[in-house]
BASENU-794930 format. One record per residue (C-alpha): x, y, z. Coordinates in steps of 0.5 Angstrom, whole numbers, padded with zeros to 4 digits, always signed. Last residue first. Layout:
XYZ ...
This chain:
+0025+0011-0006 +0021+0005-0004 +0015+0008+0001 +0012+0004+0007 +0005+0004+0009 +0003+0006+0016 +0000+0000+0021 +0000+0006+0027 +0005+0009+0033 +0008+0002+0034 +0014+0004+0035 +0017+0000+0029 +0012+0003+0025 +0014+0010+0026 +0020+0009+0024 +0019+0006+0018 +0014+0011+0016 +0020+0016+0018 +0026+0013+0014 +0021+0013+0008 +0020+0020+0008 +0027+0021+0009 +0028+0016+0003 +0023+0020-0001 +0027+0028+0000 +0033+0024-0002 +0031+0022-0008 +0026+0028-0010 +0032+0033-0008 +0037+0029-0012 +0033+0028-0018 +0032+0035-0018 +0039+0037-0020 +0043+0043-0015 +0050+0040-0014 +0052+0037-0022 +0047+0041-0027 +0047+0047-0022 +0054+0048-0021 +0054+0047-0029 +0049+0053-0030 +0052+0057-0025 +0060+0056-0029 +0056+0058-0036 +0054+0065-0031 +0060+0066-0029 +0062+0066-0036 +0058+0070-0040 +0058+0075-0034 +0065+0076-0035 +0066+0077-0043 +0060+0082-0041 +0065+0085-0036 +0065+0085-0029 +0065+0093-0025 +0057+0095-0027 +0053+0091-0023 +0058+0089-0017 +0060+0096-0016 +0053+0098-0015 +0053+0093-0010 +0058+0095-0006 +0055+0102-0006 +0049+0100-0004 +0051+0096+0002 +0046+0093+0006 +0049+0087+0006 +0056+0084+0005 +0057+0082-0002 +0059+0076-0006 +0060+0076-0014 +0057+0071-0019 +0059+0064-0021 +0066+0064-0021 +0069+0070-0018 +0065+0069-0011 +0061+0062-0011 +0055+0064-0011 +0051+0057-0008 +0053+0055-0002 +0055+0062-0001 +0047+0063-0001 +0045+0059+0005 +0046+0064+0010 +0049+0071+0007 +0054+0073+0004 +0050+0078-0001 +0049+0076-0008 +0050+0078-0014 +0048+0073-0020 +0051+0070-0026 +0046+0067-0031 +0046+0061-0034 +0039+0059-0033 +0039+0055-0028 +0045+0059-0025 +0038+0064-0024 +0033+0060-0022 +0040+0058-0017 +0039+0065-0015 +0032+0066-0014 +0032+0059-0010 +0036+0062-0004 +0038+0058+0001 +0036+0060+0009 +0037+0067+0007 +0038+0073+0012 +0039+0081+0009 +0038+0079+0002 +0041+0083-0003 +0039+0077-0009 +0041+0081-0016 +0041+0077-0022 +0045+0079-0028 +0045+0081-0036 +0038+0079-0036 +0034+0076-0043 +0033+0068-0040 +0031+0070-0033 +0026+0075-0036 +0023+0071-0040 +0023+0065-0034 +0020+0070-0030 +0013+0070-0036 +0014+0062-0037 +0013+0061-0029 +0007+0066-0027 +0009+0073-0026 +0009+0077-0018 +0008+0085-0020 +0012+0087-0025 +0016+0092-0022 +0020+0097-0025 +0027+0101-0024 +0031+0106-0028 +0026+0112-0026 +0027+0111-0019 +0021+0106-0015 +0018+0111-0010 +0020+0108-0002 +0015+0103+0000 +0018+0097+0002 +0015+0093+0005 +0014+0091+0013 +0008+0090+0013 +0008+0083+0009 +0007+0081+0003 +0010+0086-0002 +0011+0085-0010 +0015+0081-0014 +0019+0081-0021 +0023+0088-0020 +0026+0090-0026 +0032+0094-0027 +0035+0098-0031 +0043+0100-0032 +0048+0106-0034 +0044+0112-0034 +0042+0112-0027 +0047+0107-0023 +0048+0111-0016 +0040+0110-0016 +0040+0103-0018 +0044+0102-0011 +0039+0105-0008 +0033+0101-0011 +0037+0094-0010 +0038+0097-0002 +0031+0098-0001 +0030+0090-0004 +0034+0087+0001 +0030+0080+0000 +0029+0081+0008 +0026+0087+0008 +0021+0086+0005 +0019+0087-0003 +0019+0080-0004 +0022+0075-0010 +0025+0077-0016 +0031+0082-0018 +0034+0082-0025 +0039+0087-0028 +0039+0089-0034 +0046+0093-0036 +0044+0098-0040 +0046+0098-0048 +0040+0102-0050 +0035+0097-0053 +0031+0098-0046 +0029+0092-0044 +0021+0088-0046 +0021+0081-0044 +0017+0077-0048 +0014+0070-0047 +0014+0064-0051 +0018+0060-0045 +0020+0054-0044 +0021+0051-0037 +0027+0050-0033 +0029+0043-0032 +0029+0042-0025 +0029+0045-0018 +0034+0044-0012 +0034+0046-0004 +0040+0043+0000 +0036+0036+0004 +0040+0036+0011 +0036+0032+0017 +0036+0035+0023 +0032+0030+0029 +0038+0027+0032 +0042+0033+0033 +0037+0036+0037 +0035+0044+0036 +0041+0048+0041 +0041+0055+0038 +0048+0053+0034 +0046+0047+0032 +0039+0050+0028 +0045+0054+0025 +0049+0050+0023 +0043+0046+0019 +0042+0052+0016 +0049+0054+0014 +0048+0048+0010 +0042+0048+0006 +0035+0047+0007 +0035+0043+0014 +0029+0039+0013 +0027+0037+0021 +0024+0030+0021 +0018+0026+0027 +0015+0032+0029 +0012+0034+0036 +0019+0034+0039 +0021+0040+0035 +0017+0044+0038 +0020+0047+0044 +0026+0047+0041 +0024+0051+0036 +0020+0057+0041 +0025+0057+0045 +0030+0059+0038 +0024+0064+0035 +0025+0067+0043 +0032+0068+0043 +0031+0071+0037 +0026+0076+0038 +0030+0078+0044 +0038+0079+0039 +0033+0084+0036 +0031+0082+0028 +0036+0080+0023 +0033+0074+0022 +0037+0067+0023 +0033+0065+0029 +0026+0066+0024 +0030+0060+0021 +0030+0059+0013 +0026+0053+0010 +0023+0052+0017 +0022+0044+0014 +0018+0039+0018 +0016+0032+0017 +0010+0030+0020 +0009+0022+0021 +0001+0020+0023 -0003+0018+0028 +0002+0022+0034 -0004+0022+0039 -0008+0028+0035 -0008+0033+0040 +0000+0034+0038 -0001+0035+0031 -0005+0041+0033 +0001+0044+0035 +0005+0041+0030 +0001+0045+0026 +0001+0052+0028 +0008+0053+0030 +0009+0050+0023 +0005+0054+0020 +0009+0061+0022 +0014+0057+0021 +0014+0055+0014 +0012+0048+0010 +0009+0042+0014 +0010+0036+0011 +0004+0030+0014 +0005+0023+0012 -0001+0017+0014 -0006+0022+0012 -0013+0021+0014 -0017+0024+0009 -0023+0026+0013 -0020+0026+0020 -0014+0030+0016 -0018+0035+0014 -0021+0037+0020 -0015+0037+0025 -0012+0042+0019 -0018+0047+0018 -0018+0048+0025 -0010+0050+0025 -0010+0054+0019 -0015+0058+0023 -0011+0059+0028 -0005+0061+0024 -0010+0066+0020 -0012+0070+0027 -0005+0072+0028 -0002+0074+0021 -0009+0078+0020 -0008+0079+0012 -0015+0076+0010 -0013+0069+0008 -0018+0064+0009 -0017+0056+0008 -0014+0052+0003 -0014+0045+0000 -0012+0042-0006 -0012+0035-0009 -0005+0033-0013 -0006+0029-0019 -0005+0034-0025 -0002+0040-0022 -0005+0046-0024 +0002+0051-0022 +0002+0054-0016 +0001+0062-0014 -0006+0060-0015 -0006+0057-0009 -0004+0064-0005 -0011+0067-0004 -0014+0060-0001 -0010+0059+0003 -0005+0053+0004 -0007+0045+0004 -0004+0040-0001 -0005+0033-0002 -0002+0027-0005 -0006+0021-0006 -0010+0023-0011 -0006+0021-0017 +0000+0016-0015 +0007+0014-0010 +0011+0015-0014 +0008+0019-0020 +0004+0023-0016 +0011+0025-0012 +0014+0028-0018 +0009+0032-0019 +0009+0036-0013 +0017+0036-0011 +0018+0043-0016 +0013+0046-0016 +0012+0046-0008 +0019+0048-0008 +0017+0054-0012 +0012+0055-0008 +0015+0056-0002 +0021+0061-0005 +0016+0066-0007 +0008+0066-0003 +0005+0060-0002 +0004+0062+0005 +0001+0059+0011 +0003+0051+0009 +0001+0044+0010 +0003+0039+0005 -0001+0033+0005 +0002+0025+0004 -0003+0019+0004 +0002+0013+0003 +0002+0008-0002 +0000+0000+0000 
């Protein structure tokens, strides 16, 4: 028999739905139509793609961060007495505090894997909120079977704060062949460097320090800006005559942008990983990045892109405009191979399935329930 596995997210937005995409379809064709679930609310499901097999769940989003968590909450323990799922992976932090906890009132009738994808410990915020976001891990961490480290640094941290060893499992970030794309977009025809940057505008992604640094480049590059606010804290400074905004694009019409760019931009503040920047070694492109978190990993300084320090406009001004075209092209073919050989798909798929494997097994030498077994 094939398990019933439901993902389980508070937000769809940026990096988690890309990883959703990326893992939905092939666990359809293992473990087969129906039998994968996902719930996640219902201002952000179309944020994924139609995948055919997989069943959709949401609930109601209306911006209230604190009364949307409870109610994710509701909508778990009711869902999963119908469907009954013997695995359940819970995506973000806000959801994981939500459903682990839920979890708990359900006596352990299923596995539950968790995965932060990027602590709220590691966020520049104040040392107290910190200190908090860590107890608050700690706590939780016995209520779920398997936490996924997304990279390294990840990994590191979670160590550093005091989250058992044992229950860290590192499974880096990956995404497959990218998707082919009819779209167009439009640049000036000038000969300005074009610079790409994707994802939200808070102050996480270090959006406010890109438009900074565009403003020290004003005849010499434009940037477009794929993405928009989420959370309170976005960016709301007027946008400088060499920067514009796209909105949040589907698929096809962000790989157009990615296949036409000089160069991507990540100047985040903190970062688990940075999906935006392997999209962009993915389709040949370098990028500039800041030292931070997961991203190291994946920029590798001179060859695959450039590393700066955060909050630093004018280093990444420099960055911008310093390489040559000649440059970029080569950076950017030497992402793309680190990508091919560290980052595939089939890796993430292969590990991500045996962890899920390692976890029903488990459970069933426990006793905790007959749950069915999955070959990887």
């Amino acid at each position: 028999m094939t398990p019933v596995i439901c993902h389980v997210a508070e937000t769809l937005r940026g990096g988690t739905a890309s990883y959703l995409d990326e893992i939905l379809p092939r666990q359809v064709r293992e473990i087969g139509a129906g039998r994968v679930h996902v719930l996640g609310p219902d201002a952000h499901l179309q944020d994924l793609r139609a995948h055919s097999g997989v069943v959709f769940h949401s609930f109601r989003h209306d911006g209230r961060r604190a009364r949307h968590v409870l109610r994710l909450a509701n909508r778990y323990l009711k869902l999963r007495s119908h469907i009954r799922p013997d695995l359940v992976h819970v995506h973000g932090t806000f959801a994981g505090v939500a459903i682990r906890t839920a979890h708990a009132a359900t006596l352990g009738r299923s596995g539950l894997v968790y995965c932060a994808h990027g602590w709220a410990f590691d966020r520049d915020v104040a040392p107290w909120k910190q200190s908090v976001a860590a107890l608050v891990e700690r706590a939780l961490s016995p209520l779920g079977d398997a936490t996924v480290c997304i990279s390294n640094h990840d990994r590191d941290s979670a160590l550093s704060r005091g989250l058992p060893a044992r229950s860290l499992h590192t499974v880096r970030n990956a995404i497959g062949l990218q998707t082919v794309s009819h779209a167009v977009a439009e640049w000036p025809g000038d000969g300005r460097r074009r610079v790409l940057f994707v994802g939200r505008f808070d102050r996480q992604k270090g959006v406010d320090v890109l438009l900074q640094a565009m403003q020290r480049l004003d005849g010499l590059a434009e940037a477009w800006l794929a993405g928009s606010s989420v959370v309170s804290d976005g960016v709301r400074a007027a946008l400088p005559g060499n920067v514009k905004c796209t909105g949040w694009l589907d698929r096809t019409q962000l790989q157009a942008f990615y296949e036409s760019c000089d160069l991507v931009v990540v100047p985040s503040r903190w970062e688990g990983f940075g999906l935006v920047a392997l999209e962009a070694m993915r389709a040949g492109k370098p990028v500039v990045a800041t030292r931070v978190g997961g991203l190291p990993e994946l920029v590798v300084h001179g060859q695959t892109g450039l590393l700066i320090e955060p909050d630093d406009p004018a280093a990444l001004a420099s960055a911008i405009q310093s390489p040559t075209s000649a440059e970029l092209r080569e950076m950017g073919e030497l992402g793309r191979l680190k990508w091919r050989t560290e980052f595939s798909i089939e890796r993430l798929d292969r590990e991500l399935m045996a962890l899920y494997k390692e976890v029903l097994t488990r459970r069933q030498k426990v006793g905790s329930a007959a749950l069915p077994s999955i070959d990887p």
